[in-house]
C-alpha positions as CSV (number, residue, x, y, z in Angstrom):
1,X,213.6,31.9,113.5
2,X,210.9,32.2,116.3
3,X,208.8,34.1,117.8
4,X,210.6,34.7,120.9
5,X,213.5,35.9,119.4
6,X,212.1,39.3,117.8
7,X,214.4,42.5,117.3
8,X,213.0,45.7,115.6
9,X,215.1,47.2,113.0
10,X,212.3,50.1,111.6
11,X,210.1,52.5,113.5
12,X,206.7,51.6,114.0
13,X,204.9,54.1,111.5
14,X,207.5,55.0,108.8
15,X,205.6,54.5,105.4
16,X,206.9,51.2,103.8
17,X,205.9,49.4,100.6
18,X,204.3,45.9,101.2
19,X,207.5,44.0,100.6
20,X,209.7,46.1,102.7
21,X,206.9,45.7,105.7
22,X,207.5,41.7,104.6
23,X,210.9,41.7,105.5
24,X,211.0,44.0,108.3
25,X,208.0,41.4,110.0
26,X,210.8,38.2,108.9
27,X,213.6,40.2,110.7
28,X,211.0,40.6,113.9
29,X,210.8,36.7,113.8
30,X,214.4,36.2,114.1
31,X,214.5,35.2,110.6
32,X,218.2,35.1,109.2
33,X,218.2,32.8,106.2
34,X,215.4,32.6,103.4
35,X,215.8,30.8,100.4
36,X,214.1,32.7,97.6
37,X,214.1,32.4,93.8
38,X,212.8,35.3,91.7
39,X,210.4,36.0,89.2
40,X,208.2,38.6,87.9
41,X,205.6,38.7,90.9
42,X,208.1,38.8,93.5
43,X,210.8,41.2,92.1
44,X,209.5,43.8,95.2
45,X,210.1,40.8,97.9
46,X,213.8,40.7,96.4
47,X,214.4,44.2,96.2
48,X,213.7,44.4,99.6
49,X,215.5,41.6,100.5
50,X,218.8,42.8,99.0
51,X,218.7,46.1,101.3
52,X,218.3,44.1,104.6
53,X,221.5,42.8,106.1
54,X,220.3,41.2,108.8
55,X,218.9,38.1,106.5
56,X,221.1,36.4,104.0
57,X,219.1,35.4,101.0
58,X,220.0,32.3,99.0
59,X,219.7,31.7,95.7
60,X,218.4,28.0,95.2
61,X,218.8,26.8,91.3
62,X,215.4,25.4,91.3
63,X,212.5,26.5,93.8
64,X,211.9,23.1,95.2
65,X,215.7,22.7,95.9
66,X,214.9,25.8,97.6
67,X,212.2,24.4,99.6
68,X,213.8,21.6,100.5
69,X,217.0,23.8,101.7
70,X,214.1,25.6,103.9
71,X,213.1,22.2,105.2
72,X,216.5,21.3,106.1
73,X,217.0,24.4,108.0
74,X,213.8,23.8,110.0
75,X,214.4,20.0,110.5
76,X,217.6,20.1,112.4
77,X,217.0,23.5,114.2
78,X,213.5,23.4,115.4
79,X,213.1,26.6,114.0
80,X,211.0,27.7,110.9
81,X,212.7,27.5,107.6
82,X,211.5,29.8,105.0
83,X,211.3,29.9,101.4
84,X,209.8,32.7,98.6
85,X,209.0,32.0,94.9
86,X,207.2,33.9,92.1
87,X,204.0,33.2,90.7
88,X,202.5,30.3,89.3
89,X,205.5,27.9,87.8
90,X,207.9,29.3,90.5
91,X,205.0,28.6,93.2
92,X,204.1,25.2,92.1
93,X,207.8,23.7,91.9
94,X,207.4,24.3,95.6
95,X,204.0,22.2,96.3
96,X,206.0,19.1,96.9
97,X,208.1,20.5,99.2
98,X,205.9,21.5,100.8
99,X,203.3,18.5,101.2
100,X,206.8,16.8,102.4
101,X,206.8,19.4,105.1
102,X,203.4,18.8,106.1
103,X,203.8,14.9,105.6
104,X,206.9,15.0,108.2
105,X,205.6,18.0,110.5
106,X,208.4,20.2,109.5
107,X,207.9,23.9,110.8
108,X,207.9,26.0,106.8
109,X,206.6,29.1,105.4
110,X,206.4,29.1,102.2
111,X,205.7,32.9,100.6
112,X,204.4,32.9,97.3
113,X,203.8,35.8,95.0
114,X,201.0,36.4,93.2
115,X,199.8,38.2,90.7
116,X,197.7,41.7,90.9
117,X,194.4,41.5,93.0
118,X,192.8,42.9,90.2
119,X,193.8,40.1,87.4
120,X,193.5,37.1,90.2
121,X,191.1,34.4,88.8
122,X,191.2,36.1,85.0
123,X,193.8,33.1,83.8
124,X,196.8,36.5,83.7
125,X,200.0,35.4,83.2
126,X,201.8,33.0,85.5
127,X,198.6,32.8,87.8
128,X,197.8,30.0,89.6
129,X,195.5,28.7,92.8
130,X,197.9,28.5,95.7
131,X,195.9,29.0,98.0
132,X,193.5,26.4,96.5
133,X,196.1,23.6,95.9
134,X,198.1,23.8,98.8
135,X,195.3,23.7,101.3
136,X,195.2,19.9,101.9
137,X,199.2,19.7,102.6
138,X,199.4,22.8,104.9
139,X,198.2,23.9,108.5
140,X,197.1,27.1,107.4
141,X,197.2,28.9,104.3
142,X,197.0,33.2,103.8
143,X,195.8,34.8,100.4
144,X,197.0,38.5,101.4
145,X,194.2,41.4,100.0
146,X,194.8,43.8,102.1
147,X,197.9,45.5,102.7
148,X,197.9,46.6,106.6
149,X,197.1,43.1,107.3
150,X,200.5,42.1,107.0
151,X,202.1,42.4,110.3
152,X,199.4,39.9,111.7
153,X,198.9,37.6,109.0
154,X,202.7,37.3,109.2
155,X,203.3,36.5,113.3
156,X,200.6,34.0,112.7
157,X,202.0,32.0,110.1
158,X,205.2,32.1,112.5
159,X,202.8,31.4,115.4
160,X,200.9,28.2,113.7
161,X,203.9,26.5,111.7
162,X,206.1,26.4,115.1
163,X,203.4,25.8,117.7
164,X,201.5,22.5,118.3
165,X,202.0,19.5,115.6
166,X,204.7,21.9,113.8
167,X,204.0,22.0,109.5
168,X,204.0,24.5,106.6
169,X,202.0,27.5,106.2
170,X,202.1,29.2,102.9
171,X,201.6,33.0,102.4
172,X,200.5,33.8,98.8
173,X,201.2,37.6,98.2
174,X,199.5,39.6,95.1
175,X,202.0,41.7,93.6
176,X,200.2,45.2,94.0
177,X,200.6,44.6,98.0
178,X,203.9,44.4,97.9
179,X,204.4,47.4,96.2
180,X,201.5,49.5,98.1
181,X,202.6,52.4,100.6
182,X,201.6,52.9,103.8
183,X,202.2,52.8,107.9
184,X,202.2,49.9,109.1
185,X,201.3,48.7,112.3
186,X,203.9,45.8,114.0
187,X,202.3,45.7,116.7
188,X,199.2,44.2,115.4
189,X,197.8,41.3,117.7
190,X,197.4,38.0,116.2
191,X,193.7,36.7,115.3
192,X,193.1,33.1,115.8
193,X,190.2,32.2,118.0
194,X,189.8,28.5,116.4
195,X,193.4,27.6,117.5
196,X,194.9,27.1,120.7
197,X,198.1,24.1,120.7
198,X,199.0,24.9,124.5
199,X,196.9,22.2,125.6
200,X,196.0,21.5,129.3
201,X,198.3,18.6,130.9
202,X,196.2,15.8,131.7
203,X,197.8,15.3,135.1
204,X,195.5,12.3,136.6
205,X,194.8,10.4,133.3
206,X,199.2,10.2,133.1
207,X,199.2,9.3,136.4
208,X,196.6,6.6,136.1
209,X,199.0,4.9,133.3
210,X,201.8,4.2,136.0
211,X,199.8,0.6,137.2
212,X,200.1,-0.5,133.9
213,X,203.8,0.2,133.7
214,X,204.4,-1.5,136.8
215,X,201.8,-4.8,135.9
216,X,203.3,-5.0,132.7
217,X,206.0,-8.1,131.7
218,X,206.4,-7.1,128.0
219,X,206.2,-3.5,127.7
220,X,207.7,-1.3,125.0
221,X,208.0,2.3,124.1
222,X,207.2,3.3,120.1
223,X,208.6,6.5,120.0
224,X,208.0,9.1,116.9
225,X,208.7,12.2,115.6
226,X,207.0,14.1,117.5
227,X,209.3,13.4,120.1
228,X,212.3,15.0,118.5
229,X,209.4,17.8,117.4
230,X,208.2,18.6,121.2
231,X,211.9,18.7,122.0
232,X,211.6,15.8,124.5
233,X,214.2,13.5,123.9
234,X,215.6,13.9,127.2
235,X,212.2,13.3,129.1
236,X,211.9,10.1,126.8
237,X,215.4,8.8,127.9
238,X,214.7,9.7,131.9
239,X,211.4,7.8,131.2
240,X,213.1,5.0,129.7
241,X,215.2,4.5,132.5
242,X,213.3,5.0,135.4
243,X,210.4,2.7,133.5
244,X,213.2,0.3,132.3
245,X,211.1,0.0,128.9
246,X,212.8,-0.9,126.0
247,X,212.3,2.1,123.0
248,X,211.5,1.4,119.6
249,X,211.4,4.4,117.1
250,X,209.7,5.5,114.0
251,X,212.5,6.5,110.9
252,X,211.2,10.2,111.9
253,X,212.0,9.5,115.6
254,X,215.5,8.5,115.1
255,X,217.9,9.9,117.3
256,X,215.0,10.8,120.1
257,X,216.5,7.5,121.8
258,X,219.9,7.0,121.7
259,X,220.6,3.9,119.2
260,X,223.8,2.6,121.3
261,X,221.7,3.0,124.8
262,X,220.8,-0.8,125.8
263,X,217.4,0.3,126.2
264,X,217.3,1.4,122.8
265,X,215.3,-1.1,120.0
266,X,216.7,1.3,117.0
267,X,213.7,1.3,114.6
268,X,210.6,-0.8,113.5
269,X,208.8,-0.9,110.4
270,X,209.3,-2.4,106.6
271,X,212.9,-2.3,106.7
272,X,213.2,-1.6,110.5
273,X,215.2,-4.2,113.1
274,X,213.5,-7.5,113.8
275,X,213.9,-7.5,117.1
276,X,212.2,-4.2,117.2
277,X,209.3,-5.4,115.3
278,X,209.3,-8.5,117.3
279,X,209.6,-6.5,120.9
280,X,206.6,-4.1,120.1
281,X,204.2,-6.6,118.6
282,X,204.5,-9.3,121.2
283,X,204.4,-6.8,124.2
284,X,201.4,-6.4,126.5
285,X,201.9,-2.8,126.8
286,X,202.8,-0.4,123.6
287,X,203.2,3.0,125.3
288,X,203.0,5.2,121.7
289,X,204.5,8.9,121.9
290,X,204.5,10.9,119.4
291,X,203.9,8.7,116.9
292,X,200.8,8.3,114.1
293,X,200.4,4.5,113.0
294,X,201.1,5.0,109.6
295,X,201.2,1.7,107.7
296,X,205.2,1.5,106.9
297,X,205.3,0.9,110.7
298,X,202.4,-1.4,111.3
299,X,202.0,-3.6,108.3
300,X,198.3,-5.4,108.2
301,X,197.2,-2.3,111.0
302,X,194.5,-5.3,112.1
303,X,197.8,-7.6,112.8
304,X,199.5,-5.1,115.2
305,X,200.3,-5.7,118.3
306,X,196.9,-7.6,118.6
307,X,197.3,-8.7,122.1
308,X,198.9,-5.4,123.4
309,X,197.6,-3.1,125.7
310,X,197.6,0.7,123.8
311,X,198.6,4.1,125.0
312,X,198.9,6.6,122.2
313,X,199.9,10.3,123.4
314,X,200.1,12.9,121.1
315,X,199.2,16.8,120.6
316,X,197.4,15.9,117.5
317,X,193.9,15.0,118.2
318,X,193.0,13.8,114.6
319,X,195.8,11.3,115.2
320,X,194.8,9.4,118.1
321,X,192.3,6.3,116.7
322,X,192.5,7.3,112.9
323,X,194.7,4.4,112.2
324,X,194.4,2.3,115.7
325,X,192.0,1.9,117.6
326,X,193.7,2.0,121.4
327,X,192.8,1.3,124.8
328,X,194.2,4.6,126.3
329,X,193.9,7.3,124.1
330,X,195.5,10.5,125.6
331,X,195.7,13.9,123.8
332,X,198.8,16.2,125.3
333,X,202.0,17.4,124.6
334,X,204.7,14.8,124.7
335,X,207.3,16.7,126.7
336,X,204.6,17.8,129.4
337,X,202.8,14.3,129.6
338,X,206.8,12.5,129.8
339,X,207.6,15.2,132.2
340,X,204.4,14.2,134.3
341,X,205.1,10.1,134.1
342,X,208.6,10.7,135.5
343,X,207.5,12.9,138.4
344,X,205.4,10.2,139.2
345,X,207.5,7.6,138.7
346,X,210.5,9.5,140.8
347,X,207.5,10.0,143.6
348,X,207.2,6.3,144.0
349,X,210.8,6.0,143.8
350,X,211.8,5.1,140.5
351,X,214.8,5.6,139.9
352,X,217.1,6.0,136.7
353,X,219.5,2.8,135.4
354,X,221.5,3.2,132.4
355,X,221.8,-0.5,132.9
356,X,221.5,-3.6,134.9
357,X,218.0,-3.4,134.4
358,X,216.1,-5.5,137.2
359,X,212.7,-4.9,135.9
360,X,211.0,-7.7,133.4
361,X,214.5,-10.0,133.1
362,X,212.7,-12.6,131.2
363,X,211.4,-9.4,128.8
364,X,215.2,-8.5,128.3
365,X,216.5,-11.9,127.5
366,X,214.2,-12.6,124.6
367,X,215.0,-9.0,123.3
368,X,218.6,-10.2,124.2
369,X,218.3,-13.4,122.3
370,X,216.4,-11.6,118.8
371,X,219.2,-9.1,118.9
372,X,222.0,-12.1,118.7
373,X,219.9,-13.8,116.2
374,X,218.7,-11.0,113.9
375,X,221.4,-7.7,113.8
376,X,221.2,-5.8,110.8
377,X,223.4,-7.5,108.2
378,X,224.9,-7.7,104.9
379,X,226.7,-10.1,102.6
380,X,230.3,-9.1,102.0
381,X,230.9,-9.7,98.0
382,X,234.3,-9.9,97.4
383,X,235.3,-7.5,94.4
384,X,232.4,-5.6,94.7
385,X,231.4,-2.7,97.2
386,X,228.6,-3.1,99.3
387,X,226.7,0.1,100.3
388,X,226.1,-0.9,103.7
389,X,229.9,-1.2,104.3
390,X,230.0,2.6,102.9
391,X,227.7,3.2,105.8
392,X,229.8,1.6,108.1
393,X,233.0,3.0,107.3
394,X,231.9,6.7,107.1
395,X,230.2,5.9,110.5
396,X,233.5,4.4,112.0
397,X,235.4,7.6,111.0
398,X,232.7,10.4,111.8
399,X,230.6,8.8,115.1
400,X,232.5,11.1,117.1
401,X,232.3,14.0,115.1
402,X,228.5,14.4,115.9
403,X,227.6,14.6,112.2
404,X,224.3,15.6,110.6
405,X,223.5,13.1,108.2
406,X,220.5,14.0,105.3
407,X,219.6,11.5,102.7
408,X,217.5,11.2,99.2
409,X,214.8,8.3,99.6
410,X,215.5,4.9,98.1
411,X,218.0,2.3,99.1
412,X,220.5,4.5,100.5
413,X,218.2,5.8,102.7
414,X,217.5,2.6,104.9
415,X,221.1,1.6,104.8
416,X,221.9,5.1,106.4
417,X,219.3,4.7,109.0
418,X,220.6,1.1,109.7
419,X,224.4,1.1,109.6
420,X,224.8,4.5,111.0
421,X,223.7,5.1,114.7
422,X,222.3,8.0,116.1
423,X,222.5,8.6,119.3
424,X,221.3,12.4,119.3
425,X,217.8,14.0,117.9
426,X,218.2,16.5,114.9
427,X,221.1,14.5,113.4
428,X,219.0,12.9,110.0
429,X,217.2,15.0,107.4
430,X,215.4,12.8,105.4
431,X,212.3,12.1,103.7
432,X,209.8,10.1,105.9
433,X,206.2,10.3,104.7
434,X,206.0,11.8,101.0
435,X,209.3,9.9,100.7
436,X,210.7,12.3,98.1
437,X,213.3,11.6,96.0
438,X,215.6,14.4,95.5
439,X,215.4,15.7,99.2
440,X,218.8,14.9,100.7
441,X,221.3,17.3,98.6
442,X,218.7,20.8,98.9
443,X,218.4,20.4,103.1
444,X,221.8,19.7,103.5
445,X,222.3,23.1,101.5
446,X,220.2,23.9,104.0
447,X,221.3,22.1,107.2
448,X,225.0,23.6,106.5
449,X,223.8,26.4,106.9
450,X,221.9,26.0,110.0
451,X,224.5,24.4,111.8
452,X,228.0,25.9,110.0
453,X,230.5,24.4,112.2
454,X,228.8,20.8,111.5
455,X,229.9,17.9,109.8
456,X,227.0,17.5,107.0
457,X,227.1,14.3,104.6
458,X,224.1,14.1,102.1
459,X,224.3,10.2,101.4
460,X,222.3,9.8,98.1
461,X,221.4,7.3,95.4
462,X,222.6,8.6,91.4
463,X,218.9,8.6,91.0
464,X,217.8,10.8,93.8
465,X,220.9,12.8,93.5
466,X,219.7,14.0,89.7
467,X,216.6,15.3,91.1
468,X,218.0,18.0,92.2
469,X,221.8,18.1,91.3
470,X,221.6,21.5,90.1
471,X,221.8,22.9,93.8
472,X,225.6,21.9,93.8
473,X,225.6,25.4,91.9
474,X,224.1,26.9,95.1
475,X,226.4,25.0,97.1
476,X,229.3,26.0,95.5
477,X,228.6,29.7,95.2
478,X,227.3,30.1,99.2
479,X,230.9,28.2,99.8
480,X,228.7,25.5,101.9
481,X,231.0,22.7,102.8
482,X,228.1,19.7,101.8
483,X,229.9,16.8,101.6
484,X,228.0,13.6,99.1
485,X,228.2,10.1,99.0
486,X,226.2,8.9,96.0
487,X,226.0,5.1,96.0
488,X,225.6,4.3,92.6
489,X,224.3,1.7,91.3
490,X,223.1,2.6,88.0
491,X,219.4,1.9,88.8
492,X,216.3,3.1,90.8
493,X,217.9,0.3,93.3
494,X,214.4,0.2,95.4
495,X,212.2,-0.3,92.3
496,X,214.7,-2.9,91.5
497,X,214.0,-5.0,94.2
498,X,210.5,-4.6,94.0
499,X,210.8,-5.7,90.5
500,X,212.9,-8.7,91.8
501,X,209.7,-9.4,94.4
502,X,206.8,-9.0,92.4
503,X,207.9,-8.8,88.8
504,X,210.2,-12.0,88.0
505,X,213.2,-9.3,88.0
506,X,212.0,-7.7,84.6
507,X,213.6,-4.1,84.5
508,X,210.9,-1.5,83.3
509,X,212.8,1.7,83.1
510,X,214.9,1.2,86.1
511,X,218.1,1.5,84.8
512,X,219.6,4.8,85.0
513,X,222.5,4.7,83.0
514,X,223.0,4.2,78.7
515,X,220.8,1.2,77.6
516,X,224.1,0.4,75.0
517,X,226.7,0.2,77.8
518,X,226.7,-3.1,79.6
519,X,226.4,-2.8,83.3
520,X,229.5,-3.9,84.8
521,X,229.4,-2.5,89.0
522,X,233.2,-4.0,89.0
523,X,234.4,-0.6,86.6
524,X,237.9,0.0,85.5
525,X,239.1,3.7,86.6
526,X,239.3,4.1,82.4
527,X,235.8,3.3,81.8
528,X,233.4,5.7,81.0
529,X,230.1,5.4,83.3
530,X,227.3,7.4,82.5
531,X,225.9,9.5,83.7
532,X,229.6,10.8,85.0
533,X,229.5,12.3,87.9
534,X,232.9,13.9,88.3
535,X,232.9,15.7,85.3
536,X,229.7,17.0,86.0
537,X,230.4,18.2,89.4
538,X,233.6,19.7,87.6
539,X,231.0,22.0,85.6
540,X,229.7,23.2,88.9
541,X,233.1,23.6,90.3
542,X,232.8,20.7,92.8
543,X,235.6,18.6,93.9
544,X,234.2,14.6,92.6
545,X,236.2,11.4,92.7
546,X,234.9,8.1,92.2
547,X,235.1,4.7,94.1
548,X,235.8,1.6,92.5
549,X,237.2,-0.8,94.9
550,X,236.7,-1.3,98.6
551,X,240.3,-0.9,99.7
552,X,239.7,2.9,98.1
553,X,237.2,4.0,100.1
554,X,238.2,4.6,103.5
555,X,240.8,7.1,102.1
556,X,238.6,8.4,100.4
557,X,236.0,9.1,103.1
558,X,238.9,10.7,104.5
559,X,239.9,13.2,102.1
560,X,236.2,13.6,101.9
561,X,236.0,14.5,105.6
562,X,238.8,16.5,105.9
563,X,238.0,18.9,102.6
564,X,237.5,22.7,103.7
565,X,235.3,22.6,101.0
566,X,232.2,20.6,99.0
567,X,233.1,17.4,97.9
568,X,231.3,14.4,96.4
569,X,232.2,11.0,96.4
570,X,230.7,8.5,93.4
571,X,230.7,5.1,95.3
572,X,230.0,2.3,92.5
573,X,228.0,-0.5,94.1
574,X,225.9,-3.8,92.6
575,X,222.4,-3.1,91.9
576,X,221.1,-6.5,92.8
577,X,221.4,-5.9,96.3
578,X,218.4,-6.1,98.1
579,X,217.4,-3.7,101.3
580,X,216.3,-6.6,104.0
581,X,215.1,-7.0,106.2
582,X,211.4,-6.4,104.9
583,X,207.9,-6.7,105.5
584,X,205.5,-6.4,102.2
585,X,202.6,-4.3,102.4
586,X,199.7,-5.9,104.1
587,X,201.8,-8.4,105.8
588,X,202.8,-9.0,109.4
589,X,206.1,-8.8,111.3
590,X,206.0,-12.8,111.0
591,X,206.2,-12.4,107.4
592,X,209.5,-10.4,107.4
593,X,211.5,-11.8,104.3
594,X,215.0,-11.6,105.6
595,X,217.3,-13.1,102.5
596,X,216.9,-11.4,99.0
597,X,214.6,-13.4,97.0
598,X,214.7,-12.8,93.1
599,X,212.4,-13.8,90.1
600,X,209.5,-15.5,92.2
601,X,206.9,-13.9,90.3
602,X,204.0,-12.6,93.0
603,X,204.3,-10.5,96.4
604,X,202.3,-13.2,97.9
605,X,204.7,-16.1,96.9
606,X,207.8,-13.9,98.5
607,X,205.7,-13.6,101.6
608,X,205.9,-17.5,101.7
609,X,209.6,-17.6,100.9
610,X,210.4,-15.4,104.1
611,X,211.3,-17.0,106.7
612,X,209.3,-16.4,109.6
613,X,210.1,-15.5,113.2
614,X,208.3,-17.9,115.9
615,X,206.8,-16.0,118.5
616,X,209.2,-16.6,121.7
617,X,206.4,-16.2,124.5
């Protein structure tokens, strides 16, 4: 869905109604999947929709499944995803999808109906201010009045959510445009004097940045999304290796380095490596790409990297010295300034290792050493299950596969994004900066079908997975081969541990399942566990089975693999397990708490129970 890819399928003045003009402009944009739930404001929109063949509409069950399924669609393709709603209820079950867009910088237009121009602001019937409560969680945001202004209001929205820092635009349409006649003009030229994201490449400031690269004997590269964004994931792996510069990314920049390259740090933040934490707050040089400071990376922002040496690039100006205040500030797009550092770098002769790196030895041994010392890890229980080990295993049988993984937010989430490694961009869909439970099973609906001949696993948590369950209805009537793994533990697992940290381990509504069953994660295949997952997958005509024992599972990741069709695996782990390692709000990578710590009554007194990493330089 871009702007470069546009084909005409009407003639230029045959009289059209509003919503036919809609869809034709859609078509023009290369558009080939919406995701659209109707209502009484956007019956025209549908109607039109059913007589185009060249886009396949999908039903969602629930408009923010919908949304998400848009989001999906854009997040692994680059493109923008597009979703349509009705009027007020339908239009606001989409607002969170749509501050998750904007949030993660996730290219979406969201089309919303609305009702008559004449009843707009008279309280009519399913009305509500779009326009108005979207506009802090979008680029740009349309209220359609006049009819002929369609052809350009709808190549900008295209224009803006695609171009520059990519996000949502929404498009709220009365229903009397829709329905008016006229000839439209397509060839209407876009309006926008205030915005202009092809930024000049600020060739001399990049090139003054090489001295510092080459003085520097602890530099590291934080990485973000706007790497995988600007499509410059292979500019950031030449830079890597002609620099020789370690790369740490953000959970949105995963993939952008490869995570088995030995340059590669995985990721930093709360529940990120230690020995990326470590490496980019004790450098002397943090070269930042593409990435905003937000505070799940940094901690205390006035304890990070205090003795580094800052470069922040990114397109976004209102970015650069919001959260940090850096030494070299740079505005520019990622792929051109990367694209400028390695000409400069090959000009002086630079050139490329994958390894037997030369540059900073001493650098690489104490990453060397932190990596020994601090791997991602887990305690094997015996008799129980341990979600990380489900991680592992579906990694083992599916790394070369070249699957795309999506995921809910909770637990499961930062055991996918450390157990599993990915070594490509655009392979995890997940919920970064709204963190929104109930995202993982809508954008693999809408990942699958993106990318059809992919392997697409939503992993999931039972209480992000009933967020949005009904979209396995969706799933199973588009015949979209989603494949689940819910790790279930019966509880909102990442509340849990907070409750373990801060609360003395007192459960206030955490547990997800029936307050008169005991909790037992060890289950017998007879028992009854609610809520039951295979018999309600069975009502949507899903294939379920459940996982009791470890020696069951890696047939049954199989059988989930090789399934032609949609199948869902119910995984029953311990609740007490506790995502680590982890850095509490407000606190500093030296405070990382790396063994679960239960009933201590205050954040602060878990801070001093962490063990803490001694500098090493």
């Amino acid at each position: 869905m871009s702007t470069n890819d546009k084909t005409s399928s009407a003639p230029t003045k045959t009289r059209m109604t509003g919503a036919e003009v809609l869809v034709e402009c859609l078509v023009r944009e290369g558009v080939d999947v919406v995701f659209a739930y109707p209502g009484g404001a956007s019956m025209p929109i549908h109607q039109a929709l059913s007589h185009q063949p060249k886009i396949r509409t999908i039903l969602p069950r629930h408009e923010q499944g919908g949304a998400f399924g848009a989001e999906g669609y854009g997040r692994v393709t680059g493109k923008v995803g597009v979703c349509i709603s009705t009027s007020g209820p339908g239009a606001t079950n989409m607002i969170t999808s749509i501050a998750d867009a904007y949030l993660d910088s996730t290219p979406l237009v969201a089309i919303t109906a609305q009702v008559m121009r004449s009843l707009i602001g008279r309280g009519a019937f399913q009305e509500t201010d779009v326009f108005g409560m979207t506009a802090p969680i979008v680029k740009h945001s349309y209220l359609v009045t006049e009819p002929e202004e369609l052809p350009r209001i709808i190549k900008e929205a295209f224009y803006i959510a695609s171009t520059g820092r990519p996000g949502p635009v929404v498009i709220d349409m009365p229903k009397d445009v829709q329905e008016a006649v006229f000839a439209p003009d397509f060839d209407m030229e876009m309006d926008l004097p205030g915005y202009n994201p092809v930024l000049p490449v600020p060739t001399e400031k990049l090139e003054e940045l090489i001295p510092l690269i080459e003085g520097a004997s602890r530099p590291v590269i934080y990485a973000g999304g706007g790497i995988i964004s600007a499509e410059a994931s292979a500019d950031l792996l030449e830079f890597a290796e002609r620099s020789q510069i370690p790369v740490a990314t953000t959970l949105m920049g995963i993939g952008a380095m490869p995570e088995t390259h030995p340059l590669s740090l995985r990721w930093l933040g709360m529940h990120g490596a230690v020995f990326a934490n470590n490496a980019v707050n004790e450098a002397d040089l943090v070269i930042a790409l593409g990435a905003r400071f937000d505070d799940r990376v940094t901690g205390a922002v006035n304890m990070f990297c205090p003795d580094s040496t800052i470069v922040h690039i990114d397109i976004d100006a209102s970015e650069i010295n919001k959260n940090k205040k850096v030494a070299h500030p740079i505005r520019a797009n990622v792929k051109d300034a990367l694209q400028v550092l390695n000409a400069a770098l090959a000009a002086q002769g630079w050139e490329r290792k994958s390894s037997g790196f030369t540059r900073t030895p001493e650098w690489f041994g104490v990453i060397e050493d932190w990596k020994k010392q601090y791997p991602f890890s887990y305690e094997d229980r015996k008799g129980y299950i341990s979600p990380q080990a489900v991680i592992e295993e579906l990694y083992r049988q599916t790394a070369d596969k070249d699957p795309i993984i999506c995921t809910g937010v909770g637990q499961h989430q930062m055991f996918a994004a450390q157990f599993f490694k990915f070594d490509k961009p655009r392979r995890l869909a997940t919920s970064g900066g709204l963190g929104t439970m109930g995202y993982g099973l809508p954008a693999a609906m809408g990942v699958c079908l993106a990318c059809p001949d992919k392997l697409v696993v939503n992993i999931d948590g039972d209480g992000s997975m009933l967020m949005n369950i009904q979209e396995l209805a969706t799933i199973h009537v588009e015949r979209l081969p989603v494949k689940c793994i819910i790790l279930n533990n019966q509880h909102l697992g990442m509340v849990v541990q907070w409750e373990d940290l801060k609360y003395d381990s007192n459960r206030a509504q955490t547990f997800l399942a029936d307050p008169h069953d005991s909790y037992d994660p060890t289950h017998k295949t007879e028992d009854v566990i609610y809520p039951n997952y295979p018999l309600i997958c069975a009502g949507f005509g899903v294939k379920c089975e459940r996982v009791l024992r470890i020696e069951e599972l890696p047939a049954a990741i199989t059988r989930m693999i090789e399934s032609p069709e949609a199948y869902v695996l119910d995984v029953m782990v311990p609740h007490d397990v506790h995502v680590l390692p982890i850095i509490l709000g407000g606190m500093s990578y030296k405070d990382v708490i790396l063994e679960r710590i239960a009933g201590d009554g205050s954040a602060k007194k878990a801070s001093e129970l962490g063990k803490e990493i001694p500098t090493a330089l």
